[in-house]
C-alpha angles and dihedrals in degrees: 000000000000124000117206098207124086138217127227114225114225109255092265090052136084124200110244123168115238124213109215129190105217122213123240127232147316078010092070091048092064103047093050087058094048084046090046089056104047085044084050094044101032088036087238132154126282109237128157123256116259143143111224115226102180140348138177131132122305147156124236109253088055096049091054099048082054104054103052082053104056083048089064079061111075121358080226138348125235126201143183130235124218109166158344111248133163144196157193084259116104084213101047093034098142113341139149120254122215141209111269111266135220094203094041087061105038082067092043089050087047093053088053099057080049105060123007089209091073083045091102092054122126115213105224113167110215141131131227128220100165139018101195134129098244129167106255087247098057084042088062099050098053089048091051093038098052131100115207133170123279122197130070119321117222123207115196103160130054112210128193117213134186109224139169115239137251086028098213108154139032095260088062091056090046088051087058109138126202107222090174148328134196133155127269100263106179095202104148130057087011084183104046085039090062097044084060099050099046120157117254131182114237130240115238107272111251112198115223 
């Protein structure tokens, strides 16, 4: 899905194109209702739940290209959660971290070959719940109070997004462009594919 309109970064801002792996359902289900409740109780901003796997400025036509090719890649992609963790970040506010993962950075890896402006890009595997400025107090007890899902988490669909970096503050998120979204297909190297994507059992989270 393309969308004609663009945004304008703040002066401080540059555009990048982010590369998402997007959860299956009912998954996703799921974390869209643990993301609408923190948005209705902190006052925070909607947004819907991803794990980047690469970004970098772009044009259209290339990220596109892309991304049908990284979804040749996995039919889907699993991985495993370890923790909930937060920050100081406005990105990274509250968010679950995840196991490194073998098929997460194949297509990383692949982006990359793709376009050396994504080349200074750091996979780091985590998931956000919320994007809100909280005392680190308040950011705790949440961590310590919420309840998310636990078992594997399964990603079917890759989503391109035109963002404004560094994403410090909720109009950014409002000014979020699809550049393009297709499902994981998993067509070539169906073996070597597999092996990537292999099932694992989570630990227990463990908040922090």
């Amino acid at each position: 899905m393309e969308i004609e309109s663009r945004s304008q970064p703040q002066p401080h801002c540059h555009l990048e194109h982010s590369f998402w792996l997007v959860p299956a359902e009912p998954l996703n289900g799921q974390l869209r209702a643990i993301i609408g409740q923190l948005v209705e109780k902190y006052d925070a901003i909607d947004f819907e739940p991803h794990v980047t796997i690469s970004s970098g400025p772009s044009d259209d036509v290339l990220t596109q290209t892309i991304a049908r090719g990284i979804s040749s890649l996995c039919s889907r992609v699993e991985l495993i959660p370890l923790k909930l963790e937060h920050s100081s970040a406005f990105a990274k506010t509250l968010f679950i971290q995840f196991q490194d993962s073998g098929a997460a950075r194949q297509m990383s890896d692949a982006i990359k070959a793709l376009n050396a402006r994504c080349a200074n890009y750091v996979l780091n595997p985590h998931l956000s719940l919320v994007y809100k400025t909280m005392p680190i107090a308040m950011r705790a007890e949440i961590c310590q109070m919420l309840d998310v899902p636990k078992q594997t988490y399964v990603f079917d669909r890759v989503r391109a997004i035109e963002t404004e970096i560094p994403l410090t503050e909720p109009a950014q998120v409002k000014r979020w462009r699809t550049v393009f979204e297709c499902r994981l297909e998993g067509r070539q190297r169906g073996v070597a594919a597999s092996r990537s994507c292999h099932r694992a059992e989570p630990p227990d989270l463990v908040p922090r």
